[in-house]
Backbone atoms as SQL, in Angstrom:
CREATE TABLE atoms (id INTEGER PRIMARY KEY, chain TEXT, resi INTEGER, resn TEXT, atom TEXT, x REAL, y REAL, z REAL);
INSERT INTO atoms VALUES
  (1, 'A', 1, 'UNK', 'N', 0.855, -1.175, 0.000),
  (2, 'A', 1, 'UNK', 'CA', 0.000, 0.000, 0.000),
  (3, 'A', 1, 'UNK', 'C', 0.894, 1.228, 0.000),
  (4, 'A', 2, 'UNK', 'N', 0.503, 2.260, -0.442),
  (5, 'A', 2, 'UNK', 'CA', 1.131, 3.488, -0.978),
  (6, 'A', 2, 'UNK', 'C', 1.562, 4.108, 0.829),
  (7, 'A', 3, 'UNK', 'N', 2.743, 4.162, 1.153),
  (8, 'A', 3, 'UNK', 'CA', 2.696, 4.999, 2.541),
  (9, 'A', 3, 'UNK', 'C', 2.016, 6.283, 2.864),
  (10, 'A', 4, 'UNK', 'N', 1.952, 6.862, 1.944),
  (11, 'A', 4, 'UNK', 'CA', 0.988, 7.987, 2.423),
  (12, 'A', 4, 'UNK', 'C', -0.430, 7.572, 2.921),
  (13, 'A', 5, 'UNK', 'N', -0.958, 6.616, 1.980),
  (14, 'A', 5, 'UNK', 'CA', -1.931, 5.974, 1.849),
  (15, 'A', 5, 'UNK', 'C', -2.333, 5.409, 3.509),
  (16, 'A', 6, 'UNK', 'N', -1.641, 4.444, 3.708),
  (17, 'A', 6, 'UNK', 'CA', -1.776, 3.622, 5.074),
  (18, 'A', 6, 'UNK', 'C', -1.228, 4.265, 6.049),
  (19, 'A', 7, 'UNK', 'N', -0.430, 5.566, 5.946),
  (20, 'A', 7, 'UNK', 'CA', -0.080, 6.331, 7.450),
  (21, 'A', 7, 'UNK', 'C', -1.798, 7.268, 7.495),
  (22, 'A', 8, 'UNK', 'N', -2.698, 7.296, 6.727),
  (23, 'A', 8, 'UNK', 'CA', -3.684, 8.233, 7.031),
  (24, 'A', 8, 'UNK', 'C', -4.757, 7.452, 6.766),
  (25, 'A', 9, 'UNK', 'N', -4.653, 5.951, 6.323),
  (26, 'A', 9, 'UNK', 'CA', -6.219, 5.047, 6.384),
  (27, 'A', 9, 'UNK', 'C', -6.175, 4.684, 7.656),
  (28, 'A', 10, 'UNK', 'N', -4.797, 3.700, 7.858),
  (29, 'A', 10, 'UNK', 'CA', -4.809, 2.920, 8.709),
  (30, 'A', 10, 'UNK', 'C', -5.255, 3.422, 10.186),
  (31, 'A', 11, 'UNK', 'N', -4.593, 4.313, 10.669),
  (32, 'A', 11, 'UNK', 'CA', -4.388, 4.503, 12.285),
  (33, 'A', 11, 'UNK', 'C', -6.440, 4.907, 12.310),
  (34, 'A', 12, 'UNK', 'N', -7.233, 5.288, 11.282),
  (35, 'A', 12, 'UNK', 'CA', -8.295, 5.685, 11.111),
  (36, 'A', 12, 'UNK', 'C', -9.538, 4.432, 10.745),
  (37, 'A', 13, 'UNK', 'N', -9.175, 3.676, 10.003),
  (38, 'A', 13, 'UNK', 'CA', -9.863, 2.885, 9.400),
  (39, 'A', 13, 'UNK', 'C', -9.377, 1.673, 9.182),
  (40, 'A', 14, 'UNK', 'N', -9.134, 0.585, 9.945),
  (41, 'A', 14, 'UNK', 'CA', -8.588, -0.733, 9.546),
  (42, 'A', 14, 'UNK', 'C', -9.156, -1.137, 8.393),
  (43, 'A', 15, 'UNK', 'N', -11.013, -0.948, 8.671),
  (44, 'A', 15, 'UNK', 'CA', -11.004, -1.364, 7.242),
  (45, 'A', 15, 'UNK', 'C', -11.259, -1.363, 6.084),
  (46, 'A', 16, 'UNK', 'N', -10.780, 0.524, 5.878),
  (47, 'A', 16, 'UNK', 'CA', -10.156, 1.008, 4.779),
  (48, 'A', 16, 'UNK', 'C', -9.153, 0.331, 3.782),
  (49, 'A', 17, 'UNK', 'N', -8.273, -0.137, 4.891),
  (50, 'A', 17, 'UNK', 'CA', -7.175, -1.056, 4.328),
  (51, 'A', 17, 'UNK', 'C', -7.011, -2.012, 3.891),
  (52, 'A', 18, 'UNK', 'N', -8.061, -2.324, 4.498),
  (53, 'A', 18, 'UNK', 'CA', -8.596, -4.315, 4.040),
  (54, 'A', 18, 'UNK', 'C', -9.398, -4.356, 2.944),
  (55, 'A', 19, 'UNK', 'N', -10.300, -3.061, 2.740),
  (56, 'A', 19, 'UNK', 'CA', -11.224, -2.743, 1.466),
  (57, 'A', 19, 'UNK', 'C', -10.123, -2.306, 0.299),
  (58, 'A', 20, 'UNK', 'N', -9.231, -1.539, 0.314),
  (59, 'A', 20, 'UNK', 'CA', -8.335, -0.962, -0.498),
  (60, 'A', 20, 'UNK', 'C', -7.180, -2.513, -1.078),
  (61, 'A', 21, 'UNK', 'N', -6.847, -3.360, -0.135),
  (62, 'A', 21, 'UNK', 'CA', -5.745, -4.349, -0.099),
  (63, 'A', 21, 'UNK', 'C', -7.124, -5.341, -1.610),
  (64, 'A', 22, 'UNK', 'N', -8.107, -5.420, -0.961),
  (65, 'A', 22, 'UNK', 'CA', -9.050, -6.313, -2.217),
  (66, 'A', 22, 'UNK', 'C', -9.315, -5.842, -2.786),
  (67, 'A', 23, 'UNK', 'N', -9.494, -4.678, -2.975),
  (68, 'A', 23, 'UNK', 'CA', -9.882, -3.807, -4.478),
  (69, 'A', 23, 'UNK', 'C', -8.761, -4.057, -5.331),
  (70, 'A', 24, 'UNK', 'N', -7.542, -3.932, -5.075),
  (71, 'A', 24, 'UNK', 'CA', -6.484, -4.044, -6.111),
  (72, 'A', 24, 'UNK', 'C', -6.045, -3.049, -6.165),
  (73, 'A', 25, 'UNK', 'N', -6.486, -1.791, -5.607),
  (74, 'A', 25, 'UNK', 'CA', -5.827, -0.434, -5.452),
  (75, 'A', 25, 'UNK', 'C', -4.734, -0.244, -5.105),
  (76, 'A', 26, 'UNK', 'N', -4.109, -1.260, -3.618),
  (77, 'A', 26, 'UNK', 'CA', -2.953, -1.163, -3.095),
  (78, 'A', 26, 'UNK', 'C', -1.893, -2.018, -3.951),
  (79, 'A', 27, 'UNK', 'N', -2.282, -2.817, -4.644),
  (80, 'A', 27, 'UNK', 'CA', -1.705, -3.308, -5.794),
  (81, 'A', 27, 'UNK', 'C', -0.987, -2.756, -6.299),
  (82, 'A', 28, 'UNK', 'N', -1.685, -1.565, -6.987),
  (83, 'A', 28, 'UNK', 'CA', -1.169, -0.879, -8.082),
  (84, 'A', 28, 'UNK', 'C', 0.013, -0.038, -7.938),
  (85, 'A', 29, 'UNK', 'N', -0.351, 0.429, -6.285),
  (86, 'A', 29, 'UNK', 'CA', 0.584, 1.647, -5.565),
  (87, 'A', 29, 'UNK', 'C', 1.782, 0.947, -5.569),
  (88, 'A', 30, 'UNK', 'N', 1.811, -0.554, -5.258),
  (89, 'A', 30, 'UNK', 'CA', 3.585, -0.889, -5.152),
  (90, 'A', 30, 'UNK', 'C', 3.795, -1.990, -6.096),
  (91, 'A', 31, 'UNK', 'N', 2.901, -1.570, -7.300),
  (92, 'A', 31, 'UNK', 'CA', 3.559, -2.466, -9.096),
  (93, 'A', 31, 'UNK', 'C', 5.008, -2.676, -8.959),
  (94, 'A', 32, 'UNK', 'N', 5.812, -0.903, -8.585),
  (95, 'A', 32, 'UNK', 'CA', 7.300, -1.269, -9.468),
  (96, 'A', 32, 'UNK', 'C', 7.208, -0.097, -10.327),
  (97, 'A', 33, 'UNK', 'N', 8.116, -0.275, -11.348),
  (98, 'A', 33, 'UNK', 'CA', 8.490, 0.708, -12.001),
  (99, 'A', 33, 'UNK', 'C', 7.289, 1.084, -13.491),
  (100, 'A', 34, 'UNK', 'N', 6.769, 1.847, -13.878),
  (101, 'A', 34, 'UNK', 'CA', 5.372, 2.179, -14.736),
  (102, 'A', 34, 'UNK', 'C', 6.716, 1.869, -16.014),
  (103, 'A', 35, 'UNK', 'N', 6.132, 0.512, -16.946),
  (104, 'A', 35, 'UNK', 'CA', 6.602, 0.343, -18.228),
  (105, 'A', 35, 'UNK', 'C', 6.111, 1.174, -19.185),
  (106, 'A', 36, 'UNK', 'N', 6.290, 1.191, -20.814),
  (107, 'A', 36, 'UNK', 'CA', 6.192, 1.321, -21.402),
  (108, 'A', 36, 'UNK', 'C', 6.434, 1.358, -23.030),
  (109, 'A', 37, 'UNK', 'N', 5.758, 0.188, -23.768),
  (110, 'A', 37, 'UNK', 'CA', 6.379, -0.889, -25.052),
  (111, 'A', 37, 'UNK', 'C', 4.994, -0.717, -26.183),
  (112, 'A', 38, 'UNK', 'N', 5.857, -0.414, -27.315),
  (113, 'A', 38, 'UNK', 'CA', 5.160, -0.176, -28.326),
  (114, 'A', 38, 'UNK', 'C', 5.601, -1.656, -28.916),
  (115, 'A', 39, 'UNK', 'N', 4.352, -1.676, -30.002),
  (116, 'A', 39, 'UNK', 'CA', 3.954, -3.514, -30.788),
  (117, 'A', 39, 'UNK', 'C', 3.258, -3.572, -31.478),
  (118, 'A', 40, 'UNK', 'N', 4.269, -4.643, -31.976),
  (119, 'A', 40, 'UNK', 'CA', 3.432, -4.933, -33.725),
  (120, 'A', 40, 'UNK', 'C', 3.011, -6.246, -33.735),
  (121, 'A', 41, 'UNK', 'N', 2.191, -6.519, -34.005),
  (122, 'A', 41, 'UNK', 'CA', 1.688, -7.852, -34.337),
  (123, 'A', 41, 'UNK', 'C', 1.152, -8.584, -35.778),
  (124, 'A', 42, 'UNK', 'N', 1.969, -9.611, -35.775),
  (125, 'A', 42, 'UNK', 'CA', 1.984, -10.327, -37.153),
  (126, 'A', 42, 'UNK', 'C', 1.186, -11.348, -37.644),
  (127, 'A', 43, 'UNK', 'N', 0.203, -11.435, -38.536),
  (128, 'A', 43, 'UNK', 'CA', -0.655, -12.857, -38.548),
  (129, 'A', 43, 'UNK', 'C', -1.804, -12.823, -39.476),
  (130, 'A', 44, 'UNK', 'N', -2.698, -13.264, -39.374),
  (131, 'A', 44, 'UNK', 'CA', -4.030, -13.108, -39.514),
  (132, 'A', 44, 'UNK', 'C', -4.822, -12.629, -38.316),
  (133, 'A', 45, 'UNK', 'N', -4.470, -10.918, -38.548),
  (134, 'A', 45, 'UNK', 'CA', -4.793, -10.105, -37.099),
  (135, 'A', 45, 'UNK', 'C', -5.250, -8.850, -37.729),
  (136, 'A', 46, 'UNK', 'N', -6.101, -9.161, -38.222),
  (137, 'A', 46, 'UNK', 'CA', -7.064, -7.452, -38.966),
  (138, 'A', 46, 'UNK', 'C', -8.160, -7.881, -38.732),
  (139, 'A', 47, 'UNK', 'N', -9.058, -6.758, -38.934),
  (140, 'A', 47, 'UNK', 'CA', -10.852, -6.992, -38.316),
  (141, 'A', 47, 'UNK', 'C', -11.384, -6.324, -37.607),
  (142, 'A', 48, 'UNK', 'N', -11.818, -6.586, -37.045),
  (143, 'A', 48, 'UNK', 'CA', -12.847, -5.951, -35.779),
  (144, 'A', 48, 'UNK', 'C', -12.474, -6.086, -34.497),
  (145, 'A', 49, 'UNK', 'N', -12.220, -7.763, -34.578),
  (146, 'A', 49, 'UNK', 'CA', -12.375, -8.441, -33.701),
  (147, 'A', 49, 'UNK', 'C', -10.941, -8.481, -32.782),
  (148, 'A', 50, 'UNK', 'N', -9.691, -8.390, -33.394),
  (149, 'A', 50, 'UNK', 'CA', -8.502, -8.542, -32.805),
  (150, 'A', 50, 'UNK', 'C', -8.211, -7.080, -32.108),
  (151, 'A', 51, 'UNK', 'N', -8.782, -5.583, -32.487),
  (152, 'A', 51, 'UNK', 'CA', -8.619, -4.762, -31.838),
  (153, 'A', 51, 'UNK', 'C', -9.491, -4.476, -30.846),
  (154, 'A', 52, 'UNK', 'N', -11.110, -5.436, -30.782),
  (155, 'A', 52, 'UNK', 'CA', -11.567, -5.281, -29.362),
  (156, 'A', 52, 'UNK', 'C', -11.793, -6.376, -28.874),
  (157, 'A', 53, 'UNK', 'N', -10.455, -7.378, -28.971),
  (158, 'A', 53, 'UNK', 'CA', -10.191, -8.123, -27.788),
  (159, 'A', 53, 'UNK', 'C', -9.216, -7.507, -27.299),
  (160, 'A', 54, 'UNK', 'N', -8.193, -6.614, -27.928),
  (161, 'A', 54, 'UNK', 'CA', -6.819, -6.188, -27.237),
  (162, 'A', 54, 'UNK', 'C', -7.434, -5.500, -26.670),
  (163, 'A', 55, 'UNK', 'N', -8.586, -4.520, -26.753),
  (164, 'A', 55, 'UNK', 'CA', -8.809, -4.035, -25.880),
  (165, 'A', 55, 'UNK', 'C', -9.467, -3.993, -24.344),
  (166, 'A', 56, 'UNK', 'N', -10.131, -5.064, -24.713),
  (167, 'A', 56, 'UNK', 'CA', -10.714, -6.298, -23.555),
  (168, 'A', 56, 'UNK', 'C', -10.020, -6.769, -22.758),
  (169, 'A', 57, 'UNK', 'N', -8.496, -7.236, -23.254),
  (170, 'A', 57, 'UNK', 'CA', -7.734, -8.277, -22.458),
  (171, 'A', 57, 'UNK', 'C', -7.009, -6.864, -21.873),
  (172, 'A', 58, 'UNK', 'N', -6.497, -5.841, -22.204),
  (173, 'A', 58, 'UNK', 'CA', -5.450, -4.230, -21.792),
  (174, 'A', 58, 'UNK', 'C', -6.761, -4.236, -20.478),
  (175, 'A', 59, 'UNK', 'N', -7.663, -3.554, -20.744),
  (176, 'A', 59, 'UNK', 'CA', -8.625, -3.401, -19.664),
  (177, 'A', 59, 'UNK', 'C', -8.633, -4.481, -18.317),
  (178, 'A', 60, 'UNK', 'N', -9.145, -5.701, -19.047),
  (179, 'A', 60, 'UNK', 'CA', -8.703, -6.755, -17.802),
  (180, 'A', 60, 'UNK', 'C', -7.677, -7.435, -17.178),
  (181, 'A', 61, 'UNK', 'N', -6.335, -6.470, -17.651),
  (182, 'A', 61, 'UNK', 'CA', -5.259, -6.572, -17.278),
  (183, 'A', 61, 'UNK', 'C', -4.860, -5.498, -16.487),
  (184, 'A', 62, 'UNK', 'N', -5.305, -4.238, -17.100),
  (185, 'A', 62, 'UNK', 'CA', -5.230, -3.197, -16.111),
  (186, 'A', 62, 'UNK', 'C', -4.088, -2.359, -16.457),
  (187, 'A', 63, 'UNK', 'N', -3.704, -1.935, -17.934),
  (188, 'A', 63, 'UNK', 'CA', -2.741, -1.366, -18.389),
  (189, 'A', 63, 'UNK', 'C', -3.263, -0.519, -19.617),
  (190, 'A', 64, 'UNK', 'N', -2.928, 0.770, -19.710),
  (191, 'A', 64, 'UNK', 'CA', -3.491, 1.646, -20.600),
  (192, 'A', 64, 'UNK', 'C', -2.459, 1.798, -21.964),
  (193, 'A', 65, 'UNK', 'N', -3.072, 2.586, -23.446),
  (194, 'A', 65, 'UNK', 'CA', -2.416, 2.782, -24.521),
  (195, 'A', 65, 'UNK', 'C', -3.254, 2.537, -25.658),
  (196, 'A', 66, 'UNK', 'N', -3.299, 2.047, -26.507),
  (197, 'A', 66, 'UNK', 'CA', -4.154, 2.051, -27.817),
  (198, 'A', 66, 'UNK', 'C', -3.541, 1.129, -28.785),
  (199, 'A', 67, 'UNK', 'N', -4.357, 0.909, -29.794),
  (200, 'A', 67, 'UNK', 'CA', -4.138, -0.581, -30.554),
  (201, 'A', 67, 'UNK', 'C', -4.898, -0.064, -31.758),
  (202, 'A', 68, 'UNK', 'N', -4.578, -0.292, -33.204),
  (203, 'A', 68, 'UNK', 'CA', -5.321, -0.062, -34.609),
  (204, 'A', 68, 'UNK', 'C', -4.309, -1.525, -35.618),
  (205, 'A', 69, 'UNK', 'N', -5.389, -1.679, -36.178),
  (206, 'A', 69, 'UNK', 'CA', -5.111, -2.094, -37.899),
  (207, 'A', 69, 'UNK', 'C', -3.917, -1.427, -38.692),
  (208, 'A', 70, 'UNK', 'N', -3.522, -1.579, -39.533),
  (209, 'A', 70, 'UNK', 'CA', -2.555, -1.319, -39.802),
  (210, 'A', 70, 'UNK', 'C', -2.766, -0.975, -41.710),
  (211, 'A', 71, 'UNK', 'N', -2.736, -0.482, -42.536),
  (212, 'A', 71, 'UNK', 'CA', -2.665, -0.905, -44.012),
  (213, 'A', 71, 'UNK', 'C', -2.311, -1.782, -44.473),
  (214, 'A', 72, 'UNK', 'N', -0.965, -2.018, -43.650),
  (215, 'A', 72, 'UNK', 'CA', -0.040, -3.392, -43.994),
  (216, 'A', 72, 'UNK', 'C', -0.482, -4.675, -43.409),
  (217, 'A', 73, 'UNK', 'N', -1.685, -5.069, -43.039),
  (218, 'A', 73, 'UNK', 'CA', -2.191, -5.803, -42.231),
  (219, 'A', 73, 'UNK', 'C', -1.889, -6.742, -41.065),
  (220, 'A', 74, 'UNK', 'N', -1.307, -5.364, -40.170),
  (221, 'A', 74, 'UNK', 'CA', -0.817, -6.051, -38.889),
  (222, 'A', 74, 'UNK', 'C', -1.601, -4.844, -37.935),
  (223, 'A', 75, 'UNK', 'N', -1.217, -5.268, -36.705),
  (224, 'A', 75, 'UNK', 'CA', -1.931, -4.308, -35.819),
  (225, 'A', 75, 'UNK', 'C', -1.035, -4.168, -35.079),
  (226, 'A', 76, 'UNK', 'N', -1.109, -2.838, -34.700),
  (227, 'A', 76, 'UNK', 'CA', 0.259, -2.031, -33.925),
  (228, 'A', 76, 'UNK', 'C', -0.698, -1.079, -32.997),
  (229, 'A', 77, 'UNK', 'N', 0.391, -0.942, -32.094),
  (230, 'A', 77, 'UNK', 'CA', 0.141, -0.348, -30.501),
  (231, 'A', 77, 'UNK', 'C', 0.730, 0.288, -29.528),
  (232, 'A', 78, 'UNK', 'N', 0.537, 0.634, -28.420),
  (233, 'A', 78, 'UNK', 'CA', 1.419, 0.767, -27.285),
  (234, 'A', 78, 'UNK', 'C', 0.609, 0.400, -25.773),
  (235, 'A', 79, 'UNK', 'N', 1.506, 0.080, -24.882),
  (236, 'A', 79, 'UNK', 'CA', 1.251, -0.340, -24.049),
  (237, 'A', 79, 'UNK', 'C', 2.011, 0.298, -22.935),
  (238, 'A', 80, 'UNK', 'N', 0.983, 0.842, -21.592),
  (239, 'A', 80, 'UNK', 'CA', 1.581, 1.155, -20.927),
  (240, 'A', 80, 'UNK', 'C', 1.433, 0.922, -19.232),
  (241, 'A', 81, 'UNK', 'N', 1.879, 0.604, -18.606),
  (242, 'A', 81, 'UNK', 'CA', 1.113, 0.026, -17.340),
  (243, 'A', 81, 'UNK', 'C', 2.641, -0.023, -16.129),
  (244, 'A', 82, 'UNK', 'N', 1.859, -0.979, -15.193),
  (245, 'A', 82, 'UNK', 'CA', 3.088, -1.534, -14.115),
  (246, 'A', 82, 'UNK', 'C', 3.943, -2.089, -15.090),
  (247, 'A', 83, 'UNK', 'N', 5.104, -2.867, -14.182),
  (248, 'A', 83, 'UNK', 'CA', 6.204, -3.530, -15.391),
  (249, 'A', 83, 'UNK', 'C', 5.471, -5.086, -15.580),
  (250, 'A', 84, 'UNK', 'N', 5.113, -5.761, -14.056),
  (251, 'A', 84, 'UNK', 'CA', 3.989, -7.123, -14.269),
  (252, 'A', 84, 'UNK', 'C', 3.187, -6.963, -15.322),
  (253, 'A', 85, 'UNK', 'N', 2.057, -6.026, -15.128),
  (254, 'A', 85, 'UNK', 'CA', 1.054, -6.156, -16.328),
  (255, 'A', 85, 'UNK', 'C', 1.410, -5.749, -17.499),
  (256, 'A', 86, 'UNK', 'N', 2.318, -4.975, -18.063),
  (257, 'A', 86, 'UNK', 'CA', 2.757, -4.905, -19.367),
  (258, 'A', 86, 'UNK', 'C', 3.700, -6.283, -19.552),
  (259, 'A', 87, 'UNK', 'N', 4.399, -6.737, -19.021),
  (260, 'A', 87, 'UNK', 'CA', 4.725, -8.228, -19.240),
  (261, 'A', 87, 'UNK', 'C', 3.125, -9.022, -19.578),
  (262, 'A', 88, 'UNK', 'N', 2.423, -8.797, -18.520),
  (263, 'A', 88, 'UNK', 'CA', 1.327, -9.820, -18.879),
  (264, 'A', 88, 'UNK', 'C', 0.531, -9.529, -20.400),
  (265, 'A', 89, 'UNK', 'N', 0.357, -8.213, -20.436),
  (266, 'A', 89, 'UNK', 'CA', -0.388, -8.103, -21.954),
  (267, 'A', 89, 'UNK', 'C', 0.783, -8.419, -22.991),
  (268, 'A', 90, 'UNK', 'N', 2.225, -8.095, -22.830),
  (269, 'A', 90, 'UNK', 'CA', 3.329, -8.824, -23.776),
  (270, 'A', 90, 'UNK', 'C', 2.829, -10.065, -23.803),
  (271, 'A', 91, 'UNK', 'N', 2.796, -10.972, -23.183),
  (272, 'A', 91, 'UNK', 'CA', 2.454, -12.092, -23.460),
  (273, 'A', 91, 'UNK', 'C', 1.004, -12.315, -23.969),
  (274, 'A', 92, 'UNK', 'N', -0.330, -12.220, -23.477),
  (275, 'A', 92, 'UNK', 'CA', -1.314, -11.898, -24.624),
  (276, 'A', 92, 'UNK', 'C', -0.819, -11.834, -25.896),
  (277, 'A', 93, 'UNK', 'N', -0.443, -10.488, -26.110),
  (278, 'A', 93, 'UNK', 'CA', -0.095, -10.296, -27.510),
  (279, 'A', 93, 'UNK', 'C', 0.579, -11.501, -28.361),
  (280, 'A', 94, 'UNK', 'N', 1.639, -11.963, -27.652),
  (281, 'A', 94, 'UNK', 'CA', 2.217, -13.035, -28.573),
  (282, 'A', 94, 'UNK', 'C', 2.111, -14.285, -28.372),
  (283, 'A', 95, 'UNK', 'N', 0.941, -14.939, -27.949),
  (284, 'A', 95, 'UNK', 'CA', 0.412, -16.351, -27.856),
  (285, 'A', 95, 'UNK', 'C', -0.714, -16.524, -27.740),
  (286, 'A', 96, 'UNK', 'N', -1.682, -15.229, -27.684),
  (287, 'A', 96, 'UNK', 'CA', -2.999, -15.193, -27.130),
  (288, 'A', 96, 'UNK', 'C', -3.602, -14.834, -28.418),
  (289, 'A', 97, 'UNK', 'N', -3.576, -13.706, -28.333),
  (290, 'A', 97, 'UNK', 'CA', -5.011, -12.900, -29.067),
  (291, 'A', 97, 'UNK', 'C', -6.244, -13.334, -29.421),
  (292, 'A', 98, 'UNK', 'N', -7.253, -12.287, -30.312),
  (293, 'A', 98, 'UNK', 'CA', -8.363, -12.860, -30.044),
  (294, 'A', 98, 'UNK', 'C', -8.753, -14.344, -30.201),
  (295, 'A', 99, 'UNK', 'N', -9.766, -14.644, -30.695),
  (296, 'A', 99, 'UNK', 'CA', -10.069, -16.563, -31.068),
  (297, 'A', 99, 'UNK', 'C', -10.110, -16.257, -32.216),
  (298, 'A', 100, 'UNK', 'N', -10.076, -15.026, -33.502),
  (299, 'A', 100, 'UNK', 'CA', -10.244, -15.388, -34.975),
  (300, 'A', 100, 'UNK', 'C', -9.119, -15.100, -35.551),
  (301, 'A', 101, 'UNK', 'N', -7.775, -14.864, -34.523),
  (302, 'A', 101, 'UNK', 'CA', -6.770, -14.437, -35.089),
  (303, 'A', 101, 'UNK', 'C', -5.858, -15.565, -35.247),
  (304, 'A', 102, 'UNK', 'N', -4.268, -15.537, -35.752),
  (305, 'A', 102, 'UNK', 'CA', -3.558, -16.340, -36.085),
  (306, 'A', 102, 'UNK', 'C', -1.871, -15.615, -35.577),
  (307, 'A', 103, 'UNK', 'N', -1.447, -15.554, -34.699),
  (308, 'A', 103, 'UNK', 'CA', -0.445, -14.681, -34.488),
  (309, 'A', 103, 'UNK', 'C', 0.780, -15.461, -34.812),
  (310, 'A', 104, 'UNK', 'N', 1.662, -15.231, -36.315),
  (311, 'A', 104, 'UNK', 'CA', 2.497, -15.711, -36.380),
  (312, 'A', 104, 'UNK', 'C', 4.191, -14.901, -35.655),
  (313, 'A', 105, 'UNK', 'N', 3.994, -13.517, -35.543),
  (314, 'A', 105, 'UNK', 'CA', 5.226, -13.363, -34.230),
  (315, 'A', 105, 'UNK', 'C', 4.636, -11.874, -34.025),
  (316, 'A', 106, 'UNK', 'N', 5.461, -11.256, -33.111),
  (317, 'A', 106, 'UNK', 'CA', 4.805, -10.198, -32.250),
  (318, 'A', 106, 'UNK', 'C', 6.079, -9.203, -32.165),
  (319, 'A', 107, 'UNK', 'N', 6.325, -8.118, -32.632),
  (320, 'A', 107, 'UNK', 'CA', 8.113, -7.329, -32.240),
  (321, 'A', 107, 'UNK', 'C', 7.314, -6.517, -31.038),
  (322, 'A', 108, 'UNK', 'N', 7.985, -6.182, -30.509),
  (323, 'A', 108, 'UNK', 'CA', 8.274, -5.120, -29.292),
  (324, 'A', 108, 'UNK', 'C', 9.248, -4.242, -29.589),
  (325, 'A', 109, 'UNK', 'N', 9.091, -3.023, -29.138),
  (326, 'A', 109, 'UNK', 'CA', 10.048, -1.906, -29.627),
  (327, 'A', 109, 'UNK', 'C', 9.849, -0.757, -28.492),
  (328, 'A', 110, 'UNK', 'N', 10.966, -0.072, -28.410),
  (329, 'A', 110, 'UNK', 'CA', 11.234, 1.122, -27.359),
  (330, 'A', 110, 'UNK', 'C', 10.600, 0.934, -26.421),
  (331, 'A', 111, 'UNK', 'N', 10.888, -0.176, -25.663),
  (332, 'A', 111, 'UNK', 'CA', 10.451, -0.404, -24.223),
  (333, 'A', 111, 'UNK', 'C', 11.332, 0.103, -23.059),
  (334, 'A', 112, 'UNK', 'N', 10.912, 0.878, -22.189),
  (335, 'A', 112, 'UNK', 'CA', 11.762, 1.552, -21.580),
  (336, 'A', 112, 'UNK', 'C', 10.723, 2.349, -19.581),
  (337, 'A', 113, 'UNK', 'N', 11.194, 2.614, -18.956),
  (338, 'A', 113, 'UNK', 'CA', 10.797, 2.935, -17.614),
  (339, 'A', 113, 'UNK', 'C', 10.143, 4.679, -18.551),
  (340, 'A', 114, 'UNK', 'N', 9.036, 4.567, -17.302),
  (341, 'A', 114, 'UNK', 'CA', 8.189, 5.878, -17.611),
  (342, 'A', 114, 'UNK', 'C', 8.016, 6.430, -16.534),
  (343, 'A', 115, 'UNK', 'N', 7.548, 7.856, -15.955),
  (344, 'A', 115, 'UNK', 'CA', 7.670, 8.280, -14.845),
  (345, 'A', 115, 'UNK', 'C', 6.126, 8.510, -14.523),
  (346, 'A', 116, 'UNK', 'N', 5.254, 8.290, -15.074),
  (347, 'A', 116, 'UNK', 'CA', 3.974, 8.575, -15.499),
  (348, 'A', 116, 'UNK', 'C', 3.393, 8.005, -16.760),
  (349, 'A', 117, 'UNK', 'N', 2.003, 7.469, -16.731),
  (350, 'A', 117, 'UNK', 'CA', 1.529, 7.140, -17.704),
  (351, 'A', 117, 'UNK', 'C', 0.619, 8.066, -18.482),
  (352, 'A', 118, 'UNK', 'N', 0.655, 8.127, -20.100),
  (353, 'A', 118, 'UNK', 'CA', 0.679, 9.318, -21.315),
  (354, 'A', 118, 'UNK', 'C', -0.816, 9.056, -21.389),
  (355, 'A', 119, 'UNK', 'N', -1.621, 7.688, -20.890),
  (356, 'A', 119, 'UNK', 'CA', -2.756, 7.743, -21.090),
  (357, 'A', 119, 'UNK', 'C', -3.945, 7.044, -19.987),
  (358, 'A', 120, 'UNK', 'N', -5.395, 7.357, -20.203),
  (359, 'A', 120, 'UNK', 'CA', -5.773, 7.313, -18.758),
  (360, 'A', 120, 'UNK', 'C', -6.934, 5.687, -19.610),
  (361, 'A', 121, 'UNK', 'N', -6.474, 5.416, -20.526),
  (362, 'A', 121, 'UNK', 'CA', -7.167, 4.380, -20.578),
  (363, 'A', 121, 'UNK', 'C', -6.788, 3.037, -22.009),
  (364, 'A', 122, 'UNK', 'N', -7.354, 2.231, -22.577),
  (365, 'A', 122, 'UNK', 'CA', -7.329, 1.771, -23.453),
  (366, 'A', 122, 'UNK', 'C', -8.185, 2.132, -24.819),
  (367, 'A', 123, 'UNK', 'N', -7.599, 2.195, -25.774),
  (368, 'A', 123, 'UNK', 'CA', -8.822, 2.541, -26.912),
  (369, 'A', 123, 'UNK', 'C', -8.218, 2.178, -28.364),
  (370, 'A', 124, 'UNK', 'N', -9.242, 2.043, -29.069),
  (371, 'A', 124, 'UNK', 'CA', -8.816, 1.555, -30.574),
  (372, 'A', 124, 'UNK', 'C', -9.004, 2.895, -31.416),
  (373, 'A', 125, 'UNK', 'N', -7.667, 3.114, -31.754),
  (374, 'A', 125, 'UNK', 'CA', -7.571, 3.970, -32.817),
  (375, 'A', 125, 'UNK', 'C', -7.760, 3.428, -34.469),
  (376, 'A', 126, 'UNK', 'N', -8.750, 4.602, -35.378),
  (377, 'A', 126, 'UNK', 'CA', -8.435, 4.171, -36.777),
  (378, 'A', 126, 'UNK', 'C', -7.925, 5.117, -37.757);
């Protein structure tokens, strides 16, 4: 839990803390370092359907950035979150994706520590 956080729930509200610890809130406060990895994905991955599952699985992963189609028919992105959950949607991306897709490989590019995240949610750009 975030110390600011639990020096002003706790001594007040035990169970503030116990509500905050299961929400996943206090989670988030001690992720680690906020990633951030742009991606391309290779396959039979155009449609509808492969940019709102990425956006489905980013959401229920809990990591923000945006995802589109491509001309060249790949779908490219960025991803930005804790360093866990951007590992976890890295992996999505390159073994998962939706059920009508075919992901034959996945690049990652300019992945690097962020001091803040550039966006407050997930969304499909076209």
């Amino acid at each position: 839990m975030c110390p600011l956080l639990l020096a002003v729930a706790a001594p007040r509200t035990p169970l503030l803390s116990l509500l905050l610890l299961r929400s996943g809130l206090a989670a988030m406060s001690t992720a680690g370092p906020l990633k951030s990895v742009d991606y391309e994905v290779f396959g039979r991955v155009q449609g509808r359907g492969p940019p709102t599952y990425t956006e489905g699985e980013a959401k229920k992963i809990g990591v923000v950035g945006w995802v589109k189609n491509t001309n060249k028919g790949t779908v490219t992105g960025q991803v930005q979150g804790p360093e866990e959950k951007v590992n976890s949607m890295k992996s999505w991306l390159s073994k998962v994706g939706s059920p009508s897709s075919r992901i034959d490989r996945t690049d990652f590019s300019n992945e690097k520590t962020i001091s803040k995240l550039e966006y407050s949610n997930f969304s499909i750009r076209y």
